[in-house]
PDBQT receptor file of N, H, CA, C and O in Angstrom, charges set to zero:
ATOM      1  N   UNK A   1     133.221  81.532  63.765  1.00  0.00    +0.000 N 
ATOM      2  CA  UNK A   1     132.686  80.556  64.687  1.00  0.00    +0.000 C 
ATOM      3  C   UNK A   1     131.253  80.953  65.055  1.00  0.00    +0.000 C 
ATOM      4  O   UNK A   1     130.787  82.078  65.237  1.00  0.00    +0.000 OA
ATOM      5  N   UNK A   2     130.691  79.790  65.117  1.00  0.00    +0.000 N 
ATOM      6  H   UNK A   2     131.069  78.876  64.969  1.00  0.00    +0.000 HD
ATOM      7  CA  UNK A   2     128.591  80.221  65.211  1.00  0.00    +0.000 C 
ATOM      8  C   UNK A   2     129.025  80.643  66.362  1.00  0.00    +0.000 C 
ATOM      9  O   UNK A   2     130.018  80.281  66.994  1.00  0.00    +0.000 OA
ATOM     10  N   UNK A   3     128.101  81.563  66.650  1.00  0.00    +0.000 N 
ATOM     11  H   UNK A   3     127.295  81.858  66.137  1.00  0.00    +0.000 HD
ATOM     12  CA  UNK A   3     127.493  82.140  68.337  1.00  0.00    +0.000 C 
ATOM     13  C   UNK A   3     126.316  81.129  69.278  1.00  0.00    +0.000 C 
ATOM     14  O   UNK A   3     125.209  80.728  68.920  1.00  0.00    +0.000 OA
ATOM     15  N   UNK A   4     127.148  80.888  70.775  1.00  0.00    +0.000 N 
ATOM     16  H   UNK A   4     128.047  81.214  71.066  1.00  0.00    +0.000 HD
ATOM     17  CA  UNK A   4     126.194  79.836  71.460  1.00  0.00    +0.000 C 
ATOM     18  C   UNK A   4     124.782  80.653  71.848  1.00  0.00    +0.000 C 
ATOM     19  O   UNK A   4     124.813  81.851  71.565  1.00  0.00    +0.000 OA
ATOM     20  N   UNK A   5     123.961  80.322  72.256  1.00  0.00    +0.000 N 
ATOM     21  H   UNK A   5     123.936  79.350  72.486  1.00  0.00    +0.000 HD
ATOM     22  CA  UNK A   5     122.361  80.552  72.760  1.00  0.00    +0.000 C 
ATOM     23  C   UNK A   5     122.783  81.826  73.671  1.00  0.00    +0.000 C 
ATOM     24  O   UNK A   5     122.373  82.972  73.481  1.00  0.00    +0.000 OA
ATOM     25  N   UNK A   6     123.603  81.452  74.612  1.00  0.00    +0.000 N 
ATOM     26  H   UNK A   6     123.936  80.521  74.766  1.00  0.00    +0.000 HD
ATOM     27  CA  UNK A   6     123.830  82.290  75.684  1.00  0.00    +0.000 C 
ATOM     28  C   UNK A   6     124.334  83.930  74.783  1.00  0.00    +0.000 C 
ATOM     29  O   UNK A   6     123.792  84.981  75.126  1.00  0.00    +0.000 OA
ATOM     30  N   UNK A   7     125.117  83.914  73.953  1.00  0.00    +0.000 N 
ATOM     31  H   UNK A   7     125.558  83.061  73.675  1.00  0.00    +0.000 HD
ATOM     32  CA  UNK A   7     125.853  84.992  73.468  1.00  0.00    +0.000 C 
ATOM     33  C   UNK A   7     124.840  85.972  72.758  1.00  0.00    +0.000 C 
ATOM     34  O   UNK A   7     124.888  87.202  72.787  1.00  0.00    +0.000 OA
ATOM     35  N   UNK A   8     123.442  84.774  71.785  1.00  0.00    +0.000 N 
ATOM     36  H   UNK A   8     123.403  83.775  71.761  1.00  0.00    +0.000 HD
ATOM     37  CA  UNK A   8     122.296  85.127  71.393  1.00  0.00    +0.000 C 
ATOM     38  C   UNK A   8     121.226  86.000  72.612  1.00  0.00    +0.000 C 
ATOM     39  O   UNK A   8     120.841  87.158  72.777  1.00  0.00    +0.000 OA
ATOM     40  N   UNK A   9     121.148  85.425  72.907  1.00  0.00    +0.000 N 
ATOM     41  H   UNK A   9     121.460  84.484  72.772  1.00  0.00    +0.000 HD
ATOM     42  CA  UNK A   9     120.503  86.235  74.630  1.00  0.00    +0.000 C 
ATOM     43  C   UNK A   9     120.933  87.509  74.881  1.00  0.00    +0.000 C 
ATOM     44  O   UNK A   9     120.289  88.558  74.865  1.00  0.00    +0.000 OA
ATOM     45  N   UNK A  10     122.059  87.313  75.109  1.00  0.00    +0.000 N 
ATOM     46  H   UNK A  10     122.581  86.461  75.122  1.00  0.00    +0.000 HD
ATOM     47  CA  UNK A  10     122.942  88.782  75.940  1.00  0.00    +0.000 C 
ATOM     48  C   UNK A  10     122.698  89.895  74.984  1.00  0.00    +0.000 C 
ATOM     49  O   UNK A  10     122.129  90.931  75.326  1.00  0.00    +0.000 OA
ATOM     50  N   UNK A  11     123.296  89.587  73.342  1.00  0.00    +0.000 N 
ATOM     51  H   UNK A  11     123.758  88.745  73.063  1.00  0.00    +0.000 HD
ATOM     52  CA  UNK A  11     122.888  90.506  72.399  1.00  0.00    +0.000 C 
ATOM     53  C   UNK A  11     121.581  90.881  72.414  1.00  0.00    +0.000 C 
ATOM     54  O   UNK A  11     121.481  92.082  72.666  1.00  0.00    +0.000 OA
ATOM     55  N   UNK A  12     120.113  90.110  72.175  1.00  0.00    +0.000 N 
ATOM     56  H   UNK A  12     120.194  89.135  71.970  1.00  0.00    +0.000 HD
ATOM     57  CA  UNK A  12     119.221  90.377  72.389  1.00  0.00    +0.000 C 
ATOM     58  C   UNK A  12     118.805  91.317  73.692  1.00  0.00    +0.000 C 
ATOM     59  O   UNK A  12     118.164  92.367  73.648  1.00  0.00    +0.000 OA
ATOM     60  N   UNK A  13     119.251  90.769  74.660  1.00  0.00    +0.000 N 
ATOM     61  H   UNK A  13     119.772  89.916  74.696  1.00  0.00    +0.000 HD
ATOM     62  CA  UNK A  13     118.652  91.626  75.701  1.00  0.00    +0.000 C 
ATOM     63  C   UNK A  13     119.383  92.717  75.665  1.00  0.00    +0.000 C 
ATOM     64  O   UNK A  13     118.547  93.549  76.016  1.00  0.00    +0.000 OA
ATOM     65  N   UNK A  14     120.375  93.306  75.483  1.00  0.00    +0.000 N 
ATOM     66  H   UNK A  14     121.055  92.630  75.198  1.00  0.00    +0.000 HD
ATOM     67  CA  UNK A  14     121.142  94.250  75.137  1.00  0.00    +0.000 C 
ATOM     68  C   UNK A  14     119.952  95.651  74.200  1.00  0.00    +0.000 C 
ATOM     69  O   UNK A  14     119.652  96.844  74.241  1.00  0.00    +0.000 OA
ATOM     70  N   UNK A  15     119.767  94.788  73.697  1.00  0.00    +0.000 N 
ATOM     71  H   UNK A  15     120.011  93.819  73.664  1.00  0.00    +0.000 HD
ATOM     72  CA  UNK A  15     118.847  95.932  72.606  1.00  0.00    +0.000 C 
ATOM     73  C   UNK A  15     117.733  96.091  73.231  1.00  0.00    +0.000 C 
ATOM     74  O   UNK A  15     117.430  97.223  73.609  1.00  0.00    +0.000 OA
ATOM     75  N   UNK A  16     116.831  94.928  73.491  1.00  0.00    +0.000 N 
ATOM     76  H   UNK A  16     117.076  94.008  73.185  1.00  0.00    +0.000 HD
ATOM     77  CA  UNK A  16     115.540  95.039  73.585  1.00  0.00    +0.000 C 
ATOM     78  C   UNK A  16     115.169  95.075  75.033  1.00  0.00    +0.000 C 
ATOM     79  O   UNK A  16     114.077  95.496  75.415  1.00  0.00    +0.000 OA
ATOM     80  N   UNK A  17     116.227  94.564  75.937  1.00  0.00    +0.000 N 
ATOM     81  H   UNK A  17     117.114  94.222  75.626  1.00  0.00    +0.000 HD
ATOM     82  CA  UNK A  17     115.640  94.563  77.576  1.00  0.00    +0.000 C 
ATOM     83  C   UNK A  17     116.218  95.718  78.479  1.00  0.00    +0.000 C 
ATOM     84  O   UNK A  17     117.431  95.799  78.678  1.00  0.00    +0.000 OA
ATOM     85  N   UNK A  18     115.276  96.651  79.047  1.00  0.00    +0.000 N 
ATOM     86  H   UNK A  18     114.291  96.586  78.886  1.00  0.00    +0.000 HD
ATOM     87  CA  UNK A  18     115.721  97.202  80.330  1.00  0.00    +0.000 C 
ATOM     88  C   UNK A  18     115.138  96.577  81.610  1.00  0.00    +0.000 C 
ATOM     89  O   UNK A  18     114.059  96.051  81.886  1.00  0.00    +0.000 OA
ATOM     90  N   UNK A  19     116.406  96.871  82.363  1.00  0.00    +0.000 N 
ATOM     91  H   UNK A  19     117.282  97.298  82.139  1.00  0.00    +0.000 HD
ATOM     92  CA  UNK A  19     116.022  95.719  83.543  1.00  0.00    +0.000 C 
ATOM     93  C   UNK A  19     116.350  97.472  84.618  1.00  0.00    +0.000 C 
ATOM     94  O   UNK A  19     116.980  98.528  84.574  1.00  0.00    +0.000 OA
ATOM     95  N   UNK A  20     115.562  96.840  85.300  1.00  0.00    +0.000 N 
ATOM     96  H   UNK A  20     115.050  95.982  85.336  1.00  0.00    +0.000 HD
ATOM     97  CA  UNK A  20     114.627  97.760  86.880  1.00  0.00    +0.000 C 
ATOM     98  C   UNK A  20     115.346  97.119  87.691  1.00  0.00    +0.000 C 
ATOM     99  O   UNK A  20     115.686  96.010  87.278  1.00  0.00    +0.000 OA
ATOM    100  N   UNK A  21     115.795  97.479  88.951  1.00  0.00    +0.000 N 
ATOM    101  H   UNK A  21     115.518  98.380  89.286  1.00  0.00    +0.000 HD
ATOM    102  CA  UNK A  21     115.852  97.061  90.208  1.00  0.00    +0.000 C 
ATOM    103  C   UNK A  21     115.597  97.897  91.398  1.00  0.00    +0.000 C 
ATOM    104  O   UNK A  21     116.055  99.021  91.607  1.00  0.00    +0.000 OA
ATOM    105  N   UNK A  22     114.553  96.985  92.392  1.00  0.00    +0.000 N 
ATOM    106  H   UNK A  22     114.181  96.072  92.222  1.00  0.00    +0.000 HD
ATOM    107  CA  UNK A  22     114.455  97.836  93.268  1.00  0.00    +0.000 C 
ATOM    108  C   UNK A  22     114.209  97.356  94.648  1.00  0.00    +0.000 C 
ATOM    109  O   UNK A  22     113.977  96.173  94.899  1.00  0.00    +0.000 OA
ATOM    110  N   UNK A  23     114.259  98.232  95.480  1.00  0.00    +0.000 N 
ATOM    111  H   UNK A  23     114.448  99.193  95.276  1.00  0.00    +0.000 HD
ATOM    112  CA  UNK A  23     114.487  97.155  97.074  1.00  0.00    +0.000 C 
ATOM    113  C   UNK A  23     112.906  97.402  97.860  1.00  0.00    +0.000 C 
ATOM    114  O   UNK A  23     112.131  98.355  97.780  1.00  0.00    +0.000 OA
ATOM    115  N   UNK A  24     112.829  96.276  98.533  1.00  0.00    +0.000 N 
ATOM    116  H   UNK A  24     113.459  95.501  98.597  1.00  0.00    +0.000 HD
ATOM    117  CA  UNK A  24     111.652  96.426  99.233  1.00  0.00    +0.000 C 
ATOM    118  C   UNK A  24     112.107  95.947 100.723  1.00  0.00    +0.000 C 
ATOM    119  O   UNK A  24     113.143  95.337 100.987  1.00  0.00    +0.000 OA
ATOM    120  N   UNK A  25     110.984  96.408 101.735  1.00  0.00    +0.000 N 
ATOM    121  H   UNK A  25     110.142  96.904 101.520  1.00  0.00    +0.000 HD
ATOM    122  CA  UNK A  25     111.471  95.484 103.068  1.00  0.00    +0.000 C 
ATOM    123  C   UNK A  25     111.587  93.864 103.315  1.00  0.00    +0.000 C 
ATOM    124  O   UNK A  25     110.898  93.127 102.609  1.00  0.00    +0.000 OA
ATOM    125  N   UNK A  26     112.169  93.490 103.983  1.00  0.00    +0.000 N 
ATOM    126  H   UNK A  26     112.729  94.088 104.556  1.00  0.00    +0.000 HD
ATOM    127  CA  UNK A  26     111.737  92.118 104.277  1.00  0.00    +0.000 C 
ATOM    128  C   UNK A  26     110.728  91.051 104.086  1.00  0.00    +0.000 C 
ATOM    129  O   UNK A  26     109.657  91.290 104.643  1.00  0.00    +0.000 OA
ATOM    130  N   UNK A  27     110.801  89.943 103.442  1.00  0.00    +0.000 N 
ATOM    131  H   UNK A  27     111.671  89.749 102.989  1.00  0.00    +0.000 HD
ATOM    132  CA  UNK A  27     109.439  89.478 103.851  1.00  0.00    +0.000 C 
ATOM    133  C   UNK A  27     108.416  89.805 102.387  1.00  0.00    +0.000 C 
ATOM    134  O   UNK A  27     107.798  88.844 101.928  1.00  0.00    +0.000 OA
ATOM    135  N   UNK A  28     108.299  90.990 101.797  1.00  0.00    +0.000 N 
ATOM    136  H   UNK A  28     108.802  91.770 102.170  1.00  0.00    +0.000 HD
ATOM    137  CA  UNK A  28     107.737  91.532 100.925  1.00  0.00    +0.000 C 
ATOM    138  C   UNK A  28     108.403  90.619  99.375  1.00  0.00    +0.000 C 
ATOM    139  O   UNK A  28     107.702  90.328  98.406  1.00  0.00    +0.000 OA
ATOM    140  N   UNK A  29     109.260  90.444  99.457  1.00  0.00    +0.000 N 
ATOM    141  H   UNK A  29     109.830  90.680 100.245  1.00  0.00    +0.000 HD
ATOM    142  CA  UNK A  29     109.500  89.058  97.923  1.00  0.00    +0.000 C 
ATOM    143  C   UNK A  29     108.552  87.861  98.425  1.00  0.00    +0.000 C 
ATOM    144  O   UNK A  29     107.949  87.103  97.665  1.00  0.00    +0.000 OA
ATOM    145  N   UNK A  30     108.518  87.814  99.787  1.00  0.00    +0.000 N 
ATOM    146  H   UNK A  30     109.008  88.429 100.405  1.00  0.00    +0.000 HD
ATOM    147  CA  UNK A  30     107.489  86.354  99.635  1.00  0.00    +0.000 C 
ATOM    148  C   UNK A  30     106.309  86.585  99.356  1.00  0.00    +0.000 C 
ATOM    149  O   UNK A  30     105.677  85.952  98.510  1.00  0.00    +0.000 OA
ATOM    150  N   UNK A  31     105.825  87.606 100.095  1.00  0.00    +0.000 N 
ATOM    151  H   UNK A  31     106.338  88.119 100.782  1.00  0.00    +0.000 HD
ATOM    152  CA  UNK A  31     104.578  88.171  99.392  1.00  0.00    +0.000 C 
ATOM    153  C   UNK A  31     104.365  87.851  97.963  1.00  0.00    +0.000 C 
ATOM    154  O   UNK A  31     103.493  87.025  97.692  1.00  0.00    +0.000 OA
ATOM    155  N   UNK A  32     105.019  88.374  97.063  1.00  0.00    +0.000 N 
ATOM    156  H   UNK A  32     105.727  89.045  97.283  1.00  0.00    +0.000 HD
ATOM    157  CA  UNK A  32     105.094  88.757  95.866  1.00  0.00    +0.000 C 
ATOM    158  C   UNK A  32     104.792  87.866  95.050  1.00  0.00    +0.000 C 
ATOM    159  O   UNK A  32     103.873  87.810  94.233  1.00  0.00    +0.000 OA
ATOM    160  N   UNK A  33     105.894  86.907  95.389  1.00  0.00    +0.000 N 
ATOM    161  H   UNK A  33     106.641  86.953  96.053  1.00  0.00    +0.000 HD
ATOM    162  CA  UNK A  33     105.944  85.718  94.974  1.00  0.00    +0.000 C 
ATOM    163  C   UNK A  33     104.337  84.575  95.211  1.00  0.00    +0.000 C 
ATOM    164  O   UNK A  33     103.747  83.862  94.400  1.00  0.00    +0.000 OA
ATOM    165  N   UNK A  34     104.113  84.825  96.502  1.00  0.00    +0.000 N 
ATOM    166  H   UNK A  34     104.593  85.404  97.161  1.00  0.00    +0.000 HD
ATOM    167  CA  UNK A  34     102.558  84.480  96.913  1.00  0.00    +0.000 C 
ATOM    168  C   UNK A  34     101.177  84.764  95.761  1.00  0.00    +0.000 C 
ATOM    169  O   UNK A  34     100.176  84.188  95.337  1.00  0.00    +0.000 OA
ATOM    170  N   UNK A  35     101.823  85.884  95.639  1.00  0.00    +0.000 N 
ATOM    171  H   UNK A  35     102.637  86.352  95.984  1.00  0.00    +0.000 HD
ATOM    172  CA  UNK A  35     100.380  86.726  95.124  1.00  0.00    +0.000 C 
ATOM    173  C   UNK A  35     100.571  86.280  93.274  1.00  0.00    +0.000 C 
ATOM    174  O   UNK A  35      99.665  86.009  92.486  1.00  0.00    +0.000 OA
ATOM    175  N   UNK A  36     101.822  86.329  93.056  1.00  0.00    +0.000 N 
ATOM    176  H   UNK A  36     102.558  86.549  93.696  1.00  0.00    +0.000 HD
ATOM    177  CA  UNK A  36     101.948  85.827  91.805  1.00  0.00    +0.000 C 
ATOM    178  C   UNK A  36     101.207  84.694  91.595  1.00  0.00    +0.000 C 
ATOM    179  O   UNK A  36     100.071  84.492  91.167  1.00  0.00    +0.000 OA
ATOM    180  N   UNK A  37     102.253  83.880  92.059  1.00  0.00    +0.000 N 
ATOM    181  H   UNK A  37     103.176  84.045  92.407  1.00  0.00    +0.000 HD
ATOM    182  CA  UNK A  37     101.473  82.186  92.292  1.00  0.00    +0.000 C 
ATOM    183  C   UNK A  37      99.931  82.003  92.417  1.00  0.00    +0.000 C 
ATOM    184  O   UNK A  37      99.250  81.207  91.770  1.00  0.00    +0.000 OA
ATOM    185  N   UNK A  38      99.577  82.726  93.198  1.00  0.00    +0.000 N 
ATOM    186  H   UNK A  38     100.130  83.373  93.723  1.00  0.00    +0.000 HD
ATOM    187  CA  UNK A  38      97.875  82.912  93.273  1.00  0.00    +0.000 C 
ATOM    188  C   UNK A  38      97.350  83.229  91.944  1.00  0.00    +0.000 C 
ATOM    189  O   UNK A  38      96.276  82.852  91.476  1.00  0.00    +0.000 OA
ATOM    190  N   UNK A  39      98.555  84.232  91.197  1.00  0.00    +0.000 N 
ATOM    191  H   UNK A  39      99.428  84.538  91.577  1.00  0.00    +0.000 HD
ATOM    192  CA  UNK A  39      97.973  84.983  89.613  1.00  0.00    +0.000 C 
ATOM    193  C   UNK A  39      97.746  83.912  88.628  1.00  0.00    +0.000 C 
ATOM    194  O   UNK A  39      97.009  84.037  87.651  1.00  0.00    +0.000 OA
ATOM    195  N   UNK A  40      98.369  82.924  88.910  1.00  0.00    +0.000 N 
ATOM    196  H   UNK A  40      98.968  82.823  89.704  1.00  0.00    +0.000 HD
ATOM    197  CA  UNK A  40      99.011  82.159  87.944  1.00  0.00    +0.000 C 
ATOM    198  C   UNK A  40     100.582  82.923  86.638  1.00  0.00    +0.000 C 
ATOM    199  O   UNK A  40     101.014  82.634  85.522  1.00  0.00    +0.000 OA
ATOM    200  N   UNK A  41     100.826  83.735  87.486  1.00  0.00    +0.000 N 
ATOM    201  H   UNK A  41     100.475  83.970  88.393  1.00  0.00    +0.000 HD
ATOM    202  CA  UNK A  41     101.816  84.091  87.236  1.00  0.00    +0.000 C 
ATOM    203  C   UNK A  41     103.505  84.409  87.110  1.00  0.00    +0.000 C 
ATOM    204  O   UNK A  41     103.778  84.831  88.234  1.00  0.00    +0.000 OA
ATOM    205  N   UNK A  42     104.328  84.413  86.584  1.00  0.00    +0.000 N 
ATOM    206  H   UNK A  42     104.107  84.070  85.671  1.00  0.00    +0.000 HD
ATOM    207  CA  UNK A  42     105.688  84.516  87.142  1.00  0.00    +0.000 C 
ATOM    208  C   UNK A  42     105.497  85.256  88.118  1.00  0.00    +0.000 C 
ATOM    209  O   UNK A  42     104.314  85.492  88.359  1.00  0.00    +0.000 OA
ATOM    210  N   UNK A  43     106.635  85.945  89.108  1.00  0.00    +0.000 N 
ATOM    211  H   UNK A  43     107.596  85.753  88.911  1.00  0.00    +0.000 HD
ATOM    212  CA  UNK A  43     107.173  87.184  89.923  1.00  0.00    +0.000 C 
ATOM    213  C   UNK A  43     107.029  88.179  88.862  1.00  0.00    +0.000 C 
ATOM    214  O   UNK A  43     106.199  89.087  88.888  1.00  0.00    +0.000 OA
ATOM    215  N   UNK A  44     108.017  87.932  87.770  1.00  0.00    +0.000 N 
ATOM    216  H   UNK A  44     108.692  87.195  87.748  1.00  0.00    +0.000 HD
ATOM    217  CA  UNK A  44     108.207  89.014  86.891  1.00  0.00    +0.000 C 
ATOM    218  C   UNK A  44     106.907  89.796  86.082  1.00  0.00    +0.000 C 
ATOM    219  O   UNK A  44     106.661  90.979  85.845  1.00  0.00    +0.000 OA
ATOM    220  N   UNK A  45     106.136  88.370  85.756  1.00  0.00    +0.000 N 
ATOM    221  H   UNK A  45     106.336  87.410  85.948  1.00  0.00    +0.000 HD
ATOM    222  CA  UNK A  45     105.193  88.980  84.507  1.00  0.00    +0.000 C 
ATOM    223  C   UNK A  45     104.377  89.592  86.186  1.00  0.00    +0.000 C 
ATOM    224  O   UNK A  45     104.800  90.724  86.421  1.00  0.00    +0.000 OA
ATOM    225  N   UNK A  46     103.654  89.236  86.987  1.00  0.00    +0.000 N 
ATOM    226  H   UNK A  46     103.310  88.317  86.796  1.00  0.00    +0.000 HD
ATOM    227  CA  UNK A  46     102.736  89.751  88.159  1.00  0.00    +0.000 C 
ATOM    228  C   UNK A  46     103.361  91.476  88.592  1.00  0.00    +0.000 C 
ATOM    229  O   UNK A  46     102.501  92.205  89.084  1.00  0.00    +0.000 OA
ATOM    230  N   UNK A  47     104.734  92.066  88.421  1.00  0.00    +0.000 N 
ATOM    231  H   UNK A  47     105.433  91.473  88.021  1.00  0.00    +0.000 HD
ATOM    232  CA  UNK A  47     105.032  92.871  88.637  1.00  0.00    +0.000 C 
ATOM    233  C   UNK A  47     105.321  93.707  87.533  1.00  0.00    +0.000 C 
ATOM    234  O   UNK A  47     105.826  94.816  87.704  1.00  0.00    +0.000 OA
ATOM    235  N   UNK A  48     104.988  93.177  86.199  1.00  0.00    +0.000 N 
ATOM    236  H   UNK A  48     104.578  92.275  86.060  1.00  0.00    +0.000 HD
ATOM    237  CA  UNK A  48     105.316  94.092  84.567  1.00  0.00    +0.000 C 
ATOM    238  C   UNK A  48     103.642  94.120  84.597  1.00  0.00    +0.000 C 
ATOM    239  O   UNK A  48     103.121  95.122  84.106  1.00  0.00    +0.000 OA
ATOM    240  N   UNK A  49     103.082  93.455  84.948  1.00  0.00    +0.000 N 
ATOM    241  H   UNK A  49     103.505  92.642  85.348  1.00  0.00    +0.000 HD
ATOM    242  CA  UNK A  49     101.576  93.341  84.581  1.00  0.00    +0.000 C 
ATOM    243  C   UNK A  49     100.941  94.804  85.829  1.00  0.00    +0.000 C 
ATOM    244  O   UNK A  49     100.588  95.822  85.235  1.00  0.00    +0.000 OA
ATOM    245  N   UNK A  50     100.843  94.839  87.215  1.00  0.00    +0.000 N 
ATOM    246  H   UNK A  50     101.130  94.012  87.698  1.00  0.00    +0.000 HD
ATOM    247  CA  UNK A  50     100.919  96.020  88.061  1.00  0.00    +0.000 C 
ATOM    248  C   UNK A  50     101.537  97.002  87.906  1.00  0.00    +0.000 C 
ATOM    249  O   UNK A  50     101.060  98.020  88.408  1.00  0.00    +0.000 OA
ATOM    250  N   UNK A  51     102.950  97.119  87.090  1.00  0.00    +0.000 N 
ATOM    251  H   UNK A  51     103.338  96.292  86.683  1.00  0.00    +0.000 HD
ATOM    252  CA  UNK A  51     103.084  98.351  87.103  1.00  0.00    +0.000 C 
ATOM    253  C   UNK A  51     102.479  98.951  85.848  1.00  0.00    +0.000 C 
ATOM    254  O   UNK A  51     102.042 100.060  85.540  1.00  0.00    +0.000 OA
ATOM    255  N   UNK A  52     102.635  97.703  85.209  1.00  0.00    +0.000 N 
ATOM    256  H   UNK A  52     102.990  96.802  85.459  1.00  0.00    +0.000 HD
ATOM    257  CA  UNK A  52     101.759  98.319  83.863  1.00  0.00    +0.000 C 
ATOM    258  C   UNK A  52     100.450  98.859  83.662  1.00  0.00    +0.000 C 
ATOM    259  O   UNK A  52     100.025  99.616  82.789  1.00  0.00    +0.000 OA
ATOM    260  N   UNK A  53      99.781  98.210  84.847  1.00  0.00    +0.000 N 
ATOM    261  H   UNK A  53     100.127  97.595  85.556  1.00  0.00    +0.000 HD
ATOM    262  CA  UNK A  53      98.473  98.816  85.200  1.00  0.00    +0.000 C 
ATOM    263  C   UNK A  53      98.259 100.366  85.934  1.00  0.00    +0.000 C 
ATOM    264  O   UNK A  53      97.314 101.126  85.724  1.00  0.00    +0.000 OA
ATOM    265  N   UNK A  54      99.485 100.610  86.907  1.00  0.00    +0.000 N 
ATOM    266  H   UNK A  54     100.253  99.992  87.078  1.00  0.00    +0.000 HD
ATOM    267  CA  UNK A  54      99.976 101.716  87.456  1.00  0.00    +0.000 C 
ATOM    268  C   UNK A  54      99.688 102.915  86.337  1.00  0.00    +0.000 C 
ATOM    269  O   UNK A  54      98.974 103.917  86.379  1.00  0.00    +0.000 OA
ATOM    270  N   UNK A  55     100.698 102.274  85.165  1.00  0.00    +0.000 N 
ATOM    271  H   UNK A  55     101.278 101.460  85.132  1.00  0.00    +0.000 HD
ATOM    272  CA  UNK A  55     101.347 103.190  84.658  1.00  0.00    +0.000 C 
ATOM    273  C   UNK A  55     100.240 103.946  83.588  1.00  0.00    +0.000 C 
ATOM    274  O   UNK A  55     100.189 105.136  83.277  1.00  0.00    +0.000 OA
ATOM    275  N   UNK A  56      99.449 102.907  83.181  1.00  0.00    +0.000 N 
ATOM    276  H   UNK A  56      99.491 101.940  83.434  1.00  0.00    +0.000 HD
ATOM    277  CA  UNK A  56      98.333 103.789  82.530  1.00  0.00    +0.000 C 
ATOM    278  C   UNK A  56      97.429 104.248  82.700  1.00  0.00    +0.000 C 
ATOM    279  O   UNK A  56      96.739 104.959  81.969  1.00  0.00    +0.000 OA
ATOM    280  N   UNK A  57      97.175 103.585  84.636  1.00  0.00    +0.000 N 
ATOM    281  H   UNK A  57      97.736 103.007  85.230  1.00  0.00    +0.000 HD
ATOM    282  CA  UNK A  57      95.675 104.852  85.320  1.00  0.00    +0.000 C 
ATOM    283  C   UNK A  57      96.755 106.257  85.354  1.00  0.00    +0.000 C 
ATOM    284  O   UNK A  57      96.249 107.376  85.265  1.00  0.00    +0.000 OA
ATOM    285  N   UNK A  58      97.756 106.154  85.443  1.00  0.00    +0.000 N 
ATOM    286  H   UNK A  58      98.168 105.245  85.515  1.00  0.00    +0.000 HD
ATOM    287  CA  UNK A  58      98.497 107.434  85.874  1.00  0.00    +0.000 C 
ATOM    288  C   UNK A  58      98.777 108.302  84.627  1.00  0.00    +0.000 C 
ATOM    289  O   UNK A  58      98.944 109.503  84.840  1.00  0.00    +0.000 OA
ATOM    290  N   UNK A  59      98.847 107.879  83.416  1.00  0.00    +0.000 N 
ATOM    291  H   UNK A  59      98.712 106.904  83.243  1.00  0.00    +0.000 HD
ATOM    292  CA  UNK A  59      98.971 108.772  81.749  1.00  0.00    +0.000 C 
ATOM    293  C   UNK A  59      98.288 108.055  81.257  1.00  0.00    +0.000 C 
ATOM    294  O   UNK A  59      98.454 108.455  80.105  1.00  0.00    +0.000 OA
ATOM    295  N   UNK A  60      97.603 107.263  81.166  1.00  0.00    +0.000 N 
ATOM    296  H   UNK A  60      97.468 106.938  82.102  1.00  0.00    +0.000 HD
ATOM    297  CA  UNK A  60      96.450 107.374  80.126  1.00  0.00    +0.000 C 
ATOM    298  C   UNK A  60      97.153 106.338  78.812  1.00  0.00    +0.000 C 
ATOM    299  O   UNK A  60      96.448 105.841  77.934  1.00  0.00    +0.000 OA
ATOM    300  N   UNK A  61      98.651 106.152  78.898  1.00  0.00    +0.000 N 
ATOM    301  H   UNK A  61      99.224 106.556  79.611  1.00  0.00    +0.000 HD
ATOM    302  CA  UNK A  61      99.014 104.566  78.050  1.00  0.00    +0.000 C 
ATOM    303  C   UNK A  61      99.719 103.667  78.809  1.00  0.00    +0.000 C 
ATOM    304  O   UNK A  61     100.177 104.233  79.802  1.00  0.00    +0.000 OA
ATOM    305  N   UNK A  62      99.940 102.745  78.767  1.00  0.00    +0.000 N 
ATOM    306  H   UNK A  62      99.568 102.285  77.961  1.00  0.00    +0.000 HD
ATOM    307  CA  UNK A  62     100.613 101.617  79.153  1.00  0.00    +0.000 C 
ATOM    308  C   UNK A  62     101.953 101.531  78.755  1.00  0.00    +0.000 C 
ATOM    309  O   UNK A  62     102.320 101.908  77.643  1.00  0.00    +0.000 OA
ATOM    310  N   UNK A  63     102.979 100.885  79.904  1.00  0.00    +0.000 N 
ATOM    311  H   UNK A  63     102.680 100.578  80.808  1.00  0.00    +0.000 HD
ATOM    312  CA  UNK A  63     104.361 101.271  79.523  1.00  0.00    +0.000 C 
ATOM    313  C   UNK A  63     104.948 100.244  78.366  1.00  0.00    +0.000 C 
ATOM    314  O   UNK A  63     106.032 100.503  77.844  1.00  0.00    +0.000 OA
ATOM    315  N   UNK A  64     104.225  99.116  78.000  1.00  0.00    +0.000 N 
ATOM    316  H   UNK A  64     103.345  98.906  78.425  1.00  0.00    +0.000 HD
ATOM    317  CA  UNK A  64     104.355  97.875  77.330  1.00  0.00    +0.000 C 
ATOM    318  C   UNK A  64     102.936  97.912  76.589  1.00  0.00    +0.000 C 
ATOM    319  O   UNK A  64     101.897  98.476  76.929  1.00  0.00    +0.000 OA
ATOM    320  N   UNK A  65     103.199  97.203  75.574  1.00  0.00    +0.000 N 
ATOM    321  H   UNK A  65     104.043  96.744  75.298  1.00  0.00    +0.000 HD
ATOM    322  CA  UNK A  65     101.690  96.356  75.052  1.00  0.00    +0.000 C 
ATOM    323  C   UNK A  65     101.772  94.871  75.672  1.00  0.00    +0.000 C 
ATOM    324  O   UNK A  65     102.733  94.279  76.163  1.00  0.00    +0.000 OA
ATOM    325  N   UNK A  66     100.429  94.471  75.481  1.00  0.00    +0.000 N 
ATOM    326  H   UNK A  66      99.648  94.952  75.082  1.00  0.00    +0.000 HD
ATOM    327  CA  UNK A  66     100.430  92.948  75.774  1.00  0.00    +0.000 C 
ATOM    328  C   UNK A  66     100.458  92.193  75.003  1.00  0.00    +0.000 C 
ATOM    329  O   UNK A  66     100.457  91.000  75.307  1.00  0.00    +0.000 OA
TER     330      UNK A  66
């Protein structure tokens, strides 16, 4: 039996996605979300894009390519 989209996904992200979670205070997702929107950006890509910037003033590569 073919595999639906959804089953395609899960496998995929399985291999290729690590997912982060982390807590902030109150109030601070709207922010986020603010500042994204201002980026023209998702939440997600505005916070892979900062830490990614983090991550290579701090070693010298980037945790992703673009």
């Amino acid at each position: 039996m073919p595999k639906n989209t959804n089953e395609y996904q899960y496998e995929y992200e399985a291999k290729k996605i690590d997912t982060i979670s982390f807590k902030t205070q109150k109030g601070a997702r709207e922010q986020l979300k603010k500042a994204a929107h201002a980026s023209g950006k998702s939440m997600n890509g505005f916070i892979r894009d900062a830490l990614n910037d983090a991550v290579t003033d701090a070693i010298g590569e980037p945790m992703e390519t673009r």
